[in-house]
N, CA, C and O atoms as a Maestro MAE file, in Angstrom:
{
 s_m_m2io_version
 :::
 2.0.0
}

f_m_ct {
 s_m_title
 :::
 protein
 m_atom[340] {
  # First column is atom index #
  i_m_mmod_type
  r_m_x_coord
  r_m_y_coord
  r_m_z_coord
  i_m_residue_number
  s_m_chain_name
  s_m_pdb_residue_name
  s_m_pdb_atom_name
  i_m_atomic_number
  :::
  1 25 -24.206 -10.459 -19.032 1 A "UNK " " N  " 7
  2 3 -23.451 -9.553 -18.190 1 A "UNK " " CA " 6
  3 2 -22.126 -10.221 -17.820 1 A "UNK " " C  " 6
  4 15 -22.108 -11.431 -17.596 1 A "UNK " " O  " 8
  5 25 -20.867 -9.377 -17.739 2 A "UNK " " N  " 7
  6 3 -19.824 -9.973 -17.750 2 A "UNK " " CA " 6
  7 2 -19.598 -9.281 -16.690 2 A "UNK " " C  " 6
  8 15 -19.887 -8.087 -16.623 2 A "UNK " " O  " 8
  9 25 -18.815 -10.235 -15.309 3 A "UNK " " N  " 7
  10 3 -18.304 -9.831 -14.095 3 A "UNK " " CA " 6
  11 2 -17.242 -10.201 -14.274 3 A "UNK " " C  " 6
  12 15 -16.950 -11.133 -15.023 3 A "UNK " " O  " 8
  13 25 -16.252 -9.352 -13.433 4 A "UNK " " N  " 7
  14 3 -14.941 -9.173 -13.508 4 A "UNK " " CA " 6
  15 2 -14.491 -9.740 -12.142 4 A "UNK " " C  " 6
  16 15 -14.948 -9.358 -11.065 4 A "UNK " " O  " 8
  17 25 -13.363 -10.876 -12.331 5 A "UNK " " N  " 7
  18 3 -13.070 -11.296 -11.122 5 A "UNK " " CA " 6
  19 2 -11.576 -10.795 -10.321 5 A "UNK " " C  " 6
  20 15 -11.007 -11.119 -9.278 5 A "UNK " " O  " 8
  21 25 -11.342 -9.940 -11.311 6 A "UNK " " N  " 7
  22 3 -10.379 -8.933 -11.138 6 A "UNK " " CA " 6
  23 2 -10.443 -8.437 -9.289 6 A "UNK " " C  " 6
  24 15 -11.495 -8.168 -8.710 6 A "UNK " " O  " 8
  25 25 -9.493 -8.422 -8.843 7 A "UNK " " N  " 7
  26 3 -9.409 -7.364 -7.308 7 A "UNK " " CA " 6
  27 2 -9.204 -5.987 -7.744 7 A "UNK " " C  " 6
  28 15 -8.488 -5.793 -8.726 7 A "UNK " " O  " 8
  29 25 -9.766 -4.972 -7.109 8 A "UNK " " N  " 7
  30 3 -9.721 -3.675 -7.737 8 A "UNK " " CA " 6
  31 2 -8.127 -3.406 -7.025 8 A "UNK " " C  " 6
  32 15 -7.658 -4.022 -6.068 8 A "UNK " " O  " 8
  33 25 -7.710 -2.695 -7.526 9 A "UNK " " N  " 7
  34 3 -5.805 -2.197 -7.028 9 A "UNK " " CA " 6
  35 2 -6.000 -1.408 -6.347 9 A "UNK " " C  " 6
  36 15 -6.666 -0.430 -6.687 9 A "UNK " " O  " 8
  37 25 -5.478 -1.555 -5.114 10 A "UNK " " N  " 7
  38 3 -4.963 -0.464 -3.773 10 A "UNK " " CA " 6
  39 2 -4.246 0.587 -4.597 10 A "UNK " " C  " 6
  40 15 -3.605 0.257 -5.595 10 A "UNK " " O  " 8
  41 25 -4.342 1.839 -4.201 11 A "UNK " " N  " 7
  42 3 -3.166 2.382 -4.446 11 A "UNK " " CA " 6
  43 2 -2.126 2.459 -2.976 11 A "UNK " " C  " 6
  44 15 -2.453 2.510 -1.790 11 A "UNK " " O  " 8
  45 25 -1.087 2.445 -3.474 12 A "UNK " " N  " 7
  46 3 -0.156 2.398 -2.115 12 A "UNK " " CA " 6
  47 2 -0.210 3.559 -1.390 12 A "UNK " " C  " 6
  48 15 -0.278 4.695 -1.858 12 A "UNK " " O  " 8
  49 25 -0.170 3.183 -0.011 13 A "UNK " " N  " 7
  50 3 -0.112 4.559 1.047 13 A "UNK " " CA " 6
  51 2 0.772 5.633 0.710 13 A "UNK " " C  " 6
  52 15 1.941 5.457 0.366 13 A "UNK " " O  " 8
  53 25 0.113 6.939 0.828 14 A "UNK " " N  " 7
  54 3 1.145 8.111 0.241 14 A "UNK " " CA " 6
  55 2 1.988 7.946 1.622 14 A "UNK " " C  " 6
  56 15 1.455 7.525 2.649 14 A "UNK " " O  " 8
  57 25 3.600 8.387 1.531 15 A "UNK " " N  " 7
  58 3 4.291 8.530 2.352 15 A "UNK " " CA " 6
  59 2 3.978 9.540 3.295 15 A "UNK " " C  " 6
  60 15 3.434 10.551 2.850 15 A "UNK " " O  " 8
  61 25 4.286 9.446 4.888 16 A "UNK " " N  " 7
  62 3 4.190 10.512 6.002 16 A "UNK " " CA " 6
  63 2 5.570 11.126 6.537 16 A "UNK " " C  " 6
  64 15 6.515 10.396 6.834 16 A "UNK " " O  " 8
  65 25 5.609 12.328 6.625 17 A "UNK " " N  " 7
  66 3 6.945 12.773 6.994 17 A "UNK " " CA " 6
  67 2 6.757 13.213 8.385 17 A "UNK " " C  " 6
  68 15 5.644 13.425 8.867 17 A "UNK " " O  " 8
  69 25 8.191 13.386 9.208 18 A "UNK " " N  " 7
  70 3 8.024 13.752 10.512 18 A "UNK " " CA " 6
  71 2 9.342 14.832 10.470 18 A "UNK " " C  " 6
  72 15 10.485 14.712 10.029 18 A "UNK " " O  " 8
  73 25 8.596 15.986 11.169 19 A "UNK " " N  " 7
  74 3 9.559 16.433 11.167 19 A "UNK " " CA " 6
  75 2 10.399 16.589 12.523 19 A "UNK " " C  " 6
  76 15 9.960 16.951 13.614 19 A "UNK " " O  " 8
  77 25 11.761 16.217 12.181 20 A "UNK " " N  " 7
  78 3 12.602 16.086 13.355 20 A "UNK " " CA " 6
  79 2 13.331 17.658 14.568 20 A "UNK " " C  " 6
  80 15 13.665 17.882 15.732 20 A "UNK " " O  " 8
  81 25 13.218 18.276 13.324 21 A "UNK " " N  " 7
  82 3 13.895 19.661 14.076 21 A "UNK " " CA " 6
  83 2 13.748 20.940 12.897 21 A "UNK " " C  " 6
  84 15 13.411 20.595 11.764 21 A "UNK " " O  " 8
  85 25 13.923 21.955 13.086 22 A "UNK " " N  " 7
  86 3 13.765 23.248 12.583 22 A "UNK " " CA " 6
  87 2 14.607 24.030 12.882 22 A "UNK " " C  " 6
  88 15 14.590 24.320 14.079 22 A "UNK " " O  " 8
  89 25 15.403 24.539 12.255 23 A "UNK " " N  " 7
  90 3 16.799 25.518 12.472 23 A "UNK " " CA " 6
  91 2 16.998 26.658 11.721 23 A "UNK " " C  " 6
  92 15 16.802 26.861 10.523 23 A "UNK " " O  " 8
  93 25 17.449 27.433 12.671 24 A "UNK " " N  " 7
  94 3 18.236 28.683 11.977 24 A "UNK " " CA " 6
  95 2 19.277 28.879 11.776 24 A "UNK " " C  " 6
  96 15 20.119 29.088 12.650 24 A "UNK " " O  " 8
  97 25 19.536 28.854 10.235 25 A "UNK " " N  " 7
  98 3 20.954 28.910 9.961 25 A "UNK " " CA " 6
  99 2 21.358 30.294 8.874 25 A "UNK " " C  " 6
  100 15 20.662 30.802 7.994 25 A "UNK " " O  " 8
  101 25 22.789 30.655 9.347 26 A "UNK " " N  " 7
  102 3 22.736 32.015 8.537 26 A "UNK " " CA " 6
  103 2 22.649 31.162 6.583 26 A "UNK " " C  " 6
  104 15 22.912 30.066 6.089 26 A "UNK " " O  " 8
  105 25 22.230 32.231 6.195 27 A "UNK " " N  " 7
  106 3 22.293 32.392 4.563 27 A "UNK " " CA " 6
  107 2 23.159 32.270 4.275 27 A "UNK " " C  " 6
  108 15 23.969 32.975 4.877 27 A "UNK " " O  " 8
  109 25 23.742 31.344 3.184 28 A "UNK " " N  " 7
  110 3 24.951 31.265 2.248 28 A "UNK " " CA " 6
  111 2 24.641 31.870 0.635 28 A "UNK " " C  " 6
  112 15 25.510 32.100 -0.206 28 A "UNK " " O  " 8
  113 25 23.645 31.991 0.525 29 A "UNK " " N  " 7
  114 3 23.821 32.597 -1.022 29 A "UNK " " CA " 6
  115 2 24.102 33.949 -0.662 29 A "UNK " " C  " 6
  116 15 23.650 34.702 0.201 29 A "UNK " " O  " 8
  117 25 25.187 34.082 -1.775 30 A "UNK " " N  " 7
  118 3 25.755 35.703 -2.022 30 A "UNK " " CA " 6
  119 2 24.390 36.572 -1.810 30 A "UNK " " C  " 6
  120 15 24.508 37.468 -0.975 30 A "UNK " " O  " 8
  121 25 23.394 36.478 -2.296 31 A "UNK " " N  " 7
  122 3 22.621 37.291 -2.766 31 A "UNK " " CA " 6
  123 2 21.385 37.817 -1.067 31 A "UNK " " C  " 6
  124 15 20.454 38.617 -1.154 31 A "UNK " " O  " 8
  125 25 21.735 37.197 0.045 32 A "UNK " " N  " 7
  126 3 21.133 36.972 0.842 32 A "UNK " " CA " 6
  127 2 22.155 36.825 2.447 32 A "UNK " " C  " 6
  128 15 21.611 36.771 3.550 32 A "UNK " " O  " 8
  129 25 23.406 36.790 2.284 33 A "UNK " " N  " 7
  130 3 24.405 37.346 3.203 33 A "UNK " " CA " 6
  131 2 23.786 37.751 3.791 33 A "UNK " " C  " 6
  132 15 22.815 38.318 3.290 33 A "UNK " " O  " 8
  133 25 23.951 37.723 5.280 34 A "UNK " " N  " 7
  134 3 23.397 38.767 6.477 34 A "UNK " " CA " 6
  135 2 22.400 38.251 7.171 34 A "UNK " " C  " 6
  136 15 22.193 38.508 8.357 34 A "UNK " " O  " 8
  137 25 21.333 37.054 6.071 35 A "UNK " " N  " 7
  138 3 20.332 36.643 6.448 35 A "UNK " " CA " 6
  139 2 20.026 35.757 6.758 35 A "UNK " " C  " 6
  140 15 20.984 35.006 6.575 35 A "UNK " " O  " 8
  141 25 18.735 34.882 7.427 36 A "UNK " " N  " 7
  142 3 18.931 33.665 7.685 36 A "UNK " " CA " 6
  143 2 18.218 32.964 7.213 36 A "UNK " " C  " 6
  144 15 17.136 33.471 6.916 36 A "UNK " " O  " 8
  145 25 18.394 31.579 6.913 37 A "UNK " " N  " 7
  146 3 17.654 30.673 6.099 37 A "UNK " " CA " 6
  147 2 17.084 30.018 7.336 37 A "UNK " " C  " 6
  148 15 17.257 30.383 8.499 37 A "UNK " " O  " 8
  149 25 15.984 28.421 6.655 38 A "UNK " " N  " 7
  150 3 15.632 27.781 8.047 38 A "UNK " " CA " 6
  151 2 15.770 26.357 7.287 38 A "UNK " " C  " 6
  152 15 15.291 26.050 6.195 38 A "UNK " " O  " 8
  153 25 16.476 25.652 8.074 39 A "UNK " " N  " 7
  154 3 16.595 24.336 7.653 39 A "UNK " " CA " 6
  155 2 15.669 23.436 8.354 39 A "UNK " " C  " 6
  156 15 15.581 23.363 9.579 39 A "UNK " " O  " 8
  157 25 14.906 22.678 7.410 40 A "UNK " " N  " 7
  158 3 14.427 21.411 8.192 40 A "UNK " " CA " 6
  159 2 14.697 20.272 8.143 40 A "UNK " " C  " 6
  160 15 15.061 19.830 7.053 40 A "UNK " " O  " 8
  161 25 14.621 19.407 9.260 41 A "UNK " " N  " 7
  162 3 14.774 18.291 8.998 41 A "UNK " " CA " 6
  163 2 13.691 17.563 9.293 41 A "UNK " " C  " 6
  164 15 12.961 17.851 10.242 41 A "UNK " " O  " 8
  165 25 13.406 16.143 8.186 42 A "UNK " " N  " 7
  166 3 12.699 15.568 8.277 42 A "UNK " " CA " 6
  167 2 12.733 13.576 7.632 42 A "UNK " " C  " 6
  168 15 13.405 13.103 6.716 42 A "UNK " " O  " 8
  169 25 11.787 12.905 8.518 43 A "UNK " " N  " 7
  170 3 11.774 11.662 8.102 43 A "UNK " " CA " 6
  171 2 10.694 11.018 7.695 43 A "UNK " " C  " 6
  172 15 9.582 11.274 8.157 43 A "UNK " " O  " 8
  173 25 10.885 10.200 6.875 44 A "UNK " " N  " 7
  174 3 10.056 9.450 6.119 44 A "UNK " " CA " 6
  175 2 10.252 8.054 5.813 44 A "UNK " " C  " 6
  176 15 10.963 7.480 4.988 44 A "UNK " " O  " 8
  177 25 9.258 7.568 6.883 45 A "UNK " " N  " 7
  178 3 9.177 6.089 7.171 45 A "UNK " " CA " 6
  179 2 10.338 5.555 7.465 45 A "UNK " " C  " 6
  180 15 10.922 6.230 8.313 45 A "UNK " " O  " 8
  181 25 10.998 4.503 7.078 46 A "UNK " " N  " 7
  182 3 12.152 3.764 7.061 46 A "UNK " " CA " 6
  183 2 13.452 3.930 5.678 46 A "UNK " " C  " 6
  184 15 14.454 3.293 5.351 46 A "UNK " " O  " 8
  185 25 12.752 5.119 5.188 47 A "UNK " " N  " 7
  186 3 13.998 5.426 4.167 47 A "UNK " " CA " 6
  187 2 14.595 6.229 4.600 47 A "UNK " " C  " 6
  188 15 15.483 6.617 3.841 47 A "UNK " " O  " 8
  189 25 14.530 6.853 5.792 48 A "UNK " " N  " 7
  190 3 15.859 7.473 6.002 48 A "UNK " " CA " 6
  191 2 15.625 9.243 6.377 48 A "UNK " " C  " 6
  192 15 14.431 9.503 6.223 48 A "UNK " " O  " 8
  193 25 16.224 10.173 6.704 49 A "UNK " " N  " 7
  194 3 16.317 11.533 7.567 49 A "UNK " " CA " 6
  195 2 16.845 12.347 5.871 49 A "UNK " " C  " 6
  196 15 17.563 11.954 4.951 49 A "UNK " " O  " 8
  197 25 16.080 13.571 6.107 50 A "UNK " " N  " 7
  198 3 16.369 14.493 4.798 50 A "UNK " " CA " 6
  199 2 16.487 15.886 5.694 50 A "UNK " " C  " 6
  200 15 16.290 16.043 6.899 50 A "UNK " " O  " 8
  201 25 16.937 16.988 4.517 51 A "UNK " " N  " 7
  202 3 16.705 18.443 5.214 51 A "UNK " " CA " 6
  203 2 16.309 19.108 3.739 51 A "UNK " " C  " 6
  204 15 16.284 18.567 2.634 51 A "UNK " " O  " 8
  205 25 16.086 20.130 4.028 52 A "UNK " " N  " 7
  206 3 15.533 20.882 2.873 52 A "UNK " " CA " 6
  207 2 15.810 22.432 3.235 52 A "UNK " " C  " 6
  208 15 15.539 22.497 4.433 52 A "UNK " " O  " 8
  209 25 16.060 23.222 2.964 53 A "UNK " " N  " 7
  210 3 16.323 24.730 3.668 53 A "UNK " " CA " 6
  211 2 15.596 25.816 3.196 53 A "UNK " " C  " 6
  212 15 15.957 26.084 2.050 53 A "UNK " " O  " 8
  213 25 14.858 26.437 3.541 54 A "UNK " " N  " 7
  214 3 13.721 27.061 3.042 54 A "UNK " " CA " 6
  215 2 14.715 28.537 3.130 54 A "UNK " " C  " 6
  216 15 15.550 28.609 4.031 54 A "UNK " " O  " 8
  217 25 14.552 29.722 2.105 55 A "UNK " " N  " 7
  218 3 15.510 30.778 1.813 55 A "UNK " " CA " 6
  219 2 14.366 31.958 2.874 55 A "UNK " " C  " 6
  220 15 13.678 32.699 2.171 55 A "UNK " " O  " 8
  221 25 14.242 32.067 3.883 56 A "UNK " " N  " 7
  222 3 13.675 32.263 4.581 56 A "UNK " " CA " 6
  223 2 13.462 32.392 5.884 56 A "UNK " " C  " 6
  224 15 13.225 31.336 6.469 56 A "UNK " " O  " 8
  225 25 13.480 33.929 6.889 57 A "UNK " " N  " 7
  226 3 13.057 33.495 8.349 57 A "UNK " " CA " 6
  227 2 11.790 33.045 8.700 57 A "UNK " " C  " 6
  228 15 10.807 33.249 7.989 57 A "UNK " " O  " 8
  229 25 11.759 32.497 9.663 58 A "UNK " " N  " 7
  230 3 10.110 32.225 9.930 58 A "UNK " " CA " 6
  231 2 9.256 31.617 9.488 58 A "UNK " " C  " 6
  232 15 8.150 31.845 9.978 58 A "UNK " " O  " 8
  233 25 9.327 30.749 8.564 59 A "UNK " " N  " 7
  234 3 8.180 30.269 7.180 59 A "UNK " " CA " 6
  235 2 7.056 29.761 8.421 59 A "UNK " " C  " 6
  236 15 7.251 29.353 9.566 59 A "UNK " " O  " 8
  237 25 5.967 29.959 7.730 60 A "UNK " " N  " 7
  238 3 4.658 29.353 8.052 60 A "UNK " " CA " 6
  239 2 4.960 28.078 7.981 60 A "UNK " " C  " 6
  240 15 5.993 27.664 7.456 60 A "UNK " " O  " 8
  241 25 3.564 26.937 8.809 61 A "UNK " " N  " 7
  242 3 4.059 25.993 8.595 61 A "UNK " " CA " 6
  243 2 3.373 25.542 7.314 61 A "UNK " " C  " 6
  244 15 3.505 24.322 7.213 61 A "UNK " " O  " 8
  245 25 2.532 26.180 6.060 62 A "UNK " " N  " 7
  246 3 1.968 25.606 5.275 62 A "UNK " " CA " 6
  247 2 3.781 25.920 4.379 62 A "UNK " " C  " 6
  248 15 4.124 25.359 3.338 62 A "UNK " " O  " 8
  249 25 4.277 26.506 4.837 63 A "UNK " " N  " 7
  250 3 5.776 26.663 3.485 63 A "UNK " " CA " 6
  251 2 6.405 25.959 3.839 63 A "UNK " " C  " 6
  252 15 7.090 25.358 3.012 63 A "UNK " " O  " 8
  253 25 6.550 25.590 5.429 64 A "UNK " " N  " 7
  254 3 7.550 23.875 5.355 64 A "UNK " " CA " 6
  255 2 6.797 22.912 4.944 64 A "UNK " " C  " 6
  256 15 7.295 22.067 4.199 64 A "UNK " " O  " 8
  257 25 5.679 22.836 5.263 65 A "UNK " " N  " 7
  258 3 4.905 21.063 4.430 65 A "UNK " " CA " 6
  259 2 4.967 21.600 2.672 65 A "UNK " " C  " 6
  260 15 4.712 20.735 1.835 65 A "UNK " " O  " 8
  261 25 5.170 22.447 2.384 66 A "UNK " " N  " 7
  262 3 5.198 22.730 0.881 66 A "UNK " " CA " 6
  263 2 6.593 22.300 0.419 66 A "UNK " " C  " 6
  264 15 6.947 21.599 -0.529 66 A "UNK " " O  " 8
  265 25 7.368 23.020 1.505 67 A "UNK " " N  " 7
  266 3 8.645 22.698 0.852 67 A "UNK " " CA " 6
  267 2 9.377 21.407 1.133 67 A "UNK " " C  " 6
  268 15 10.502 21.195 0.680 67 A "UNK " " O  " 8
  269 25 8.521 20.295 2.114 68 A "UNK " " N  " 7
  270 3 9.100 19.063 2.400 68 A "UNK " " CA " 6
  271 2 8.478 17.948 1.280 68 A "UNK " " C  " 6
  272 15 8.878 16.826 0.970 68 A "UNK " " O  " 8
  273 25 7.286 18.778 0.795 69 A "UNK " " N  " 7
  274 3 6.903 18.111 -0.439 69 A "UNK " " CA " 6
  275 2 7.343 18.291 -1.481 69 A "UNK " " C  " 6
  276 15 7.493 17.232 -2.090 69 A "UNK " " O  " 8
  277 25 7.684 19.277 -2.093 70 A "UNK " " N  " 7
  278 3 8.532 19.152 -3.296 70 A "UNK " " CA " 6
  279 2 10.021 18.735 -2.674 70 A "UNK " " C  " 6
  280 15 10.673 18.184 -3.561 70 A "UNK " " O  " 8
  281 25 10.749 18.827 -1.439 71 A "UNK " " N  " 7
  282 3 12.143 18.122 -1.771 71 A "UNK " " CA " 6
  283 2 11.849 16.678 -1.850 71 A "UNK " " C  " 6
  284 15 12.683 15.935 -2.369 71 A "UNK " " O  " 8
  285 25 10.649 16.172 -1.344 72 A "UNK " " N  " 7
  286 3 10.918 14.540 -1.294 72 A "UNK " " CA " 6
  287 2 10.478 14.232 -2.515 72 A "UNK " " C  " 6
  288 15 10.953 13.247 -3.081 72 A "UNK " " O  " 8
  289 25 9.341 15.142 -3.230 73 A "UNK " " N  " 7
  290 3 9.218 14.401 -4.822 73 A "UNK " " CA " 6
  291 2 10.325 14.209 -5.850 73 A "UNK " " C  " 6
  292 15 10.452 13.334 -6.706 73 A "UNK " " O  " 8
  293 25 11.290 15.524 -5.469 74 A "UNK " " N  " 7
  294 3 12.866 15.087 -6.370 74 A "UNK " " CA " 6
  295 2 13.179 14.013 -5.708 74 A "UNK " " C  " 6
  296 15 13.478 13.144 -6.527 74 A "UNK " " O  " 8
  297 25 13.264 13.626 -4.630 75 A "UNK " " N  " 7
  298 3 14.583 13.060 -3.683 75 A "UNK " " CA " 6
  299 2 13.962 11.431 -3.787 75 A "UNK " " C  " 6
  300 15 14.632 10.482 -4.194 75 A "UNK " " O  " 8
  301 25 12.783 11.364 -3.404 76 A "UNK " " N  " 7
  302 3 12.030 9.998 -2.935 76 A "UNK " " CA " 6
  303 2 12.080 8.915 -4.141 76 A "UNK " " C  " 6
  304 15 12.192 7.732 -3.820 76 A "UNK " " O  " 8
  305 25 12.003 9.263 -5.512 77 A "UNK " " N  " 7
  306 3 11.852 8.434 -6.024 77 A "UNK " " CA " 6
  307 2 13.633 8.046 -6.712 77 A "UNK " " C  " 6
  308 15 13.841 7.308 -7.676 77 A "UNK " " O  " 8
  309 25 14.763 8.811 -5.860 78 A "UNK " " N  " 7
  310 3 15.869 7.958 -5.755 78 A "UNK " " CA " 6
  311 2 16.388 7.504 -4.688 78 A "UNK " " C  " 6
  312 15 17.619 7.478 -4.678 78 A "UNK " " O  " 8
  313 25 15.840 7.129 -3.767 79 A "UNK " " N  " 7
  314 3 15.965 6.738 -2.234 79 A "UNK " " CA " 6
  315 2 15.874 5.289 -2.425 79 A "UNK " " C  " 6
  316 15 15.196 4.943 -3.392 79 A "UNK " " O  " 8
  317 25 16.257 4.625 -1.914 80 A "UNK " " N  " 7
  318 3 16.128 3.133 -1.905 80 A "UNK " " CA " 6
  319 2 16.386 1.834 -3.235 80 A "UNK " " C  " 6
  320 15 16.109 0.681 -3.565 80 A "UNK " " O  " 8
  321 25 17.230 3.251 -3.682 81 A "UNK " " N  " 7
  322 3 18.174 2.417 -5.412 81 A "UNK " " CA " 6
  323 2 19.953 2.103 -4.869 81 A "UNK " " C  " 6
  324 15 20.643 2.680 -4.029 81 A "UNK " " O  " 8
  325 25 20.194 1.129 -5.634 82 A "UNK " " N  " 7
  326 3 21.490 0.408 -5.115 82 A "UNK " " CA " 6
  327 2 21.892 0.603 -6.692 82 A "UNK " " C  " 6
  328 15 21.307 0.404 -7.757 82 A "UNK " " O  " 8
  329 25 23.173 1.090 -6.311 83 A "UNK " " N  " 7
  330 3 24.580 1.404 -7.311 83 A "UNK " " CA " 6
  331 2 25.458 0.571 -7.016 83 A "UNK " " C  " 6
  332 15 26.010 0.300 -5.950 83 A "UNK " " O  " 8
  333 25 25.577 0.087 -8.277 84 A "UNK " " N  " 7
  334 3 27.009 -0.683 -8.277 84 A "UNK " " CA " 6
  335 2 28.074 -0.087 -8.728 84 A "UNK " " C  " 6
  336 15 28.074 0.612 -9.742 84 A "UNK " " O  " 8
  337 25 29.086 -0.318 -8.000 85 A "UNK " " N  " 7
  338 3 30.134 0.688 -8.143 85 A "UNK " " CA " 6
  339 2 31.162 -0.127 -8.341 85 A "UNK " " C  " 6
  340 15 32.290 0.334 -8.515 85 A "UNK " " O  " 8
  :::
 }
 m_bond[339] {
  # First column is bond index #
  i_m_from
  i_m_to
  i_m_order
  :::
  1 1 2 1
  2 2 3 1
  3 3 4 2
  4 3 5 1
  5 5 6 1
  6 6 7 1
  7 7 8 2
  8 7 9 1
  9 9 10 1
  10 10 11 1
  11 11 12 2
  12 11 13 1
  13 13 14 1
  14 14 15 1
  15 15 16 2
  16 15 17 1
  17 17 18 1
  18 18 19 1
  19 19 20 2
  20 19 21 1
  21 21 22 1
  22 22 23 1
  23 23 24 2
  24 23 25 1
  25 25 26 1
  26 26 27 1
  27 27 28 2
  28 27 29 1
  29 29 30 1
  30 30 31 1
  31 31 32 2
  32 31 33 1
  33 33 34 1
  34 34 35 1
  35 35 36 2
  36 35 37 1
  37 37 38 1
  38 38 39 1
  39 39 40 2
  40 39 41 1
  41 41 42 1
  42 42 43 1
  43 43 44 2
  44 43 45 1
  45 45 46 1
  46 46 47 1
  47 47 48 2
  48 47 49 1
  49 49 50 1
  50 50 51 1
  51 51 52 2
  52 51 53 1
  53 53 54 1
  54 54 55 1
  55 55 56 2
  56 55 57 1
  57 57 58 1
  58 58 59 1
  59 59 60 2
  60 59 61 1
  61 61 62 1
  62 62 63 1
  63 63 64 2
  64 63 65 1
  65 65 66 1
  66 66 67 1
  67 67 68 2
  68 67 69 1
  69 69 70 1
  70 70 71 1
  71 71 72 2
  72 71 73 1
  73 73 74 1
  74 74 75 1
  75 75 76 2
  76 75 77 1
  77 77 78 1
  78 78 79 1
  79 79 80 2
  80 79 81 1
  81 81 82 1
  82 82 83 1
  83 83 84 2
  84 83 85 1
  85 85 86 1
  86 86 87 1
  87 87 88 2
  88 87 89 1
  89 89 90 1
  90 90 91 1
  91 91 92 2
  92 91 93 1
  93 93 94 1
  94 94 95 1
  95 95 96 2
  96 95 97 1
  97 97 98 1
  98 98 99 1
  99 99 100 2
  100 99 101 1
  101 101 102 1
  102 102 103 1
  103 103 104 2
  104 103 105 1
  105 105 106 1
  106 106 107 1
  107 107 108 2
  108 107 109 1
  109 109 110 1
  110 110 111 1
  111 111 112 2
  112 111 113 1
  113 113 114 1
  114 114 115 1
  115 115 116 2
  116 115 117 1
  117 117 118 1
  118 118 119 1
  119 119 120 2
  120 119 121 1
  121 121 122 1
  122 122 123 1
  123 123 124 2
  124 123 125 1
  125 125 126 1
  126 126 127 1
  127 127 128 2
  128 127 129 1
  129 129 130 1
  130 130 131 1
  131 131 132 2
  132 131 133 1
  133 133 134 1
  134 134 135 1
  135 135 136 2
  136 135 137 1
  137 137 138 1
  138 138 139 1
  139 139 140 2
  140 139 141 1
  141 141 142 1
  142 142 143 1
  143 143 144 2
  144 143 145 1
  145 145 146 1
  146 146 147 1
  147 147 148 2
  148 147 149 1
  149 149 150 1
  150 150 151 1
  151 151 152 2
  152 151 153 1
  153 153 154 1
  154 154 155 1
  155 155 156 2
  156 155 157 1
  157 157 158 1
  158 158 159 1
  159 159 160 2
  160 159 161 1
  161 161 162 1
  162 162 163 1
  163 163 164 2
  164 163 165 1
  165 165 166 1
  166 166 167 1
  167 167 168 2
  168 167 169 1
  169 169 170 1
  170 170 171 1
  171 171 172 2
  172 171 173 1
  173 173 174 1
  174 174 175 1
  175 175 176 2
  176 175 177 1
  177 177 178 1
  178 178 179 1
  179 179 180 2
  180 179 181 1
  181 181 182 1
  182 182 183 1
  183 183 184 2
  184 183 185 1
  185 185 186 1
  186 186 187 1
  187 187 188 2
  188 187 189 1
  189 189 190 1
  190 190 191 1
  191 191 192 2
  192 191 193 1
  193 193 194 1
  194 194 195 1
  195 195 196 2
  196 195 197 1
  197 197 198 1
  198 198 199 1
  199 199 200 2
  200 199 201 1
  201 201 202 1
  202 202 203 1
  203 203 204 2
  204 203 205 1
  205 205 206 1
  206 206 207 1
  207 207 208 2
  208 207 209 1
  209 209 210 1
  210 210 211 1
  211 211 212 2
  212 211 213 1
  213 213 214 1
  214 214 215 1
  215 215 216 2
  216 215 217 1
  217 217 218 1
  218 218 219 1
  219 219 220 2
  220 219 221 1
  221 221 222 1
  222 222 223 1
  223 223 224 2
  224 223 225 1
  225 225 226 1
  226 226 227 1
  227 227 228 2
  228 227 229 1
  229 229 230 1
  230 230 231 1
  231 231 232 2
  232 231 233 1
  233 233 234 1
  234 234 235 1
  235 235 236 2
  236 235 237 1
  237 237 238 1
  238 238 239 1
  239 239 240 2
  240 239 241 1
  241 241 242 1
  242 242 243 1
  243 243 244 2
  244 243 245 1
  245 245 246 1
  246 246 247 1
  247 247 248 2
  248 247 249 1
  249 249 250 1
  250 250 251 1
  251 251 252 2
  252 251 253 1
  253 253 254 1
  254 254 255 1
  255 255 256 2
  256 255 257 1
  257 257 258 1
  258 258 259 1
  259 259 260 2
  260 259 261 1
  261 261 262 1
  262 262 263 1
  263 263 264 2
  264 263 265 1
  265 265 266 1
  266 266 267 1
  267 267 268 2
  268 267 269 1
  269 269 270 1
  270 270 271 1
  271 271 272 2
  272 271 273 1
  273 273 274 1
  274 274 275 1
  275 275 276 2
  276 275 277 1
  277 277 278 1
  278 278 279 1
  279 279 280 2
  280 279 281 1
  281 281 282 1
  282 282 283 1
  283 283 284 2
  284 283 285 1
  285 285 286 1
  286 286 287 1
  287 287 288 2
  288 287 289 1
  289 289 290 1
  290 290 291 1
  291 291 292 2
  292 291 293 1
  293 293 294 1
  294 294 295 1
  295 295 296 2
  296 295 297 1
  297 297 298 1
  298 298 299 1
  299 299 300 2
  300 299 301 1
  301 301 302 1
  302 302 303 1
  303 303 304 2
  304 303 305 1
  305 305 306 1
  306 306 307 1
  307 307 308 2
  308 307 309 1
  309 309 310 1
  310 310 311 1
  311 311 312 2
  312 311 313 1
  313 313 314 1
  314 314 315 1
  315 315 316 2
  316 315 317 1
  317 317 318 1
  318 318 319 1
  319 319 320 2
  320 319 321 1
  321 321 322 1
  322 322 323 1
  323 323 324 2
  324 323 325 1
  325 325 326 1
  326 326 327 1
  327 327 328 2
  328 327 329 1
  329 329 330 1
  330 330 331 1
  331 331 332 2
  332 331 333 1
  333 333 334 1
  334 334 335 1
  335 335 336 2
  336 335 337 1
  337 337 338 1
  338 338 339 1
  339 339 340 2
  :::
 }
}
C-alpha cells in the first residue's frame, strides 16, 4: 500500500462582497430614456470598491447578488495586475 505524503490543497476562500450603497439613477441607453436604472456599489476585500448598474427599477436582491457576480467574474481576475507604462 502506497501512502501519500502529499497535503491535500486548500482551495482558496471564494471572495465576499459588501455592498456599499444602491442607487437610482436615470437610464442612459437610448433605448430606455425616461427610465431608471439602479446602480450598485460594492466591495471586495482589499481590492478595492466596484459598481455594476443593473438596467432596471427595483431588482430583487437575488438580481443584485447575480449581477455583482458576473461583474466581478469579468472584473476580478484583472484587479490587482500592474502595467507598465
Amino acid at each position: 500500500m502506497k501512502i501519500s505524503t502529499k497535503a491535500p490543497t486548500a482551495q482558496p476562500p471564494r471572495p465576499k462582497a459588501v455592498i456599499v450603497g444602491v442607487y437610482e439613477i436615470p437610464a442612459t441607453s437610448p433605448s430606455r430614456l425616461g427610465e431608471t436604472d439602479t446602480l450598485v456599489v460594492y466591495k471586495v476585500g482589499n481590492t478595492g470598491t466596484f459598481q455594476v448598474k443593473i438596467p432596471k427599477s427595483n431588482p430583487t436582491p437575488q438580481e443584485i447578488q447575480a449581477a455583482i457576480k458576473e461583474d466581478y467574474k469579468k472584473k476580478g481576475s484583472i484587479v490587482g495586475t500592474t502595467i507598465e507604462l
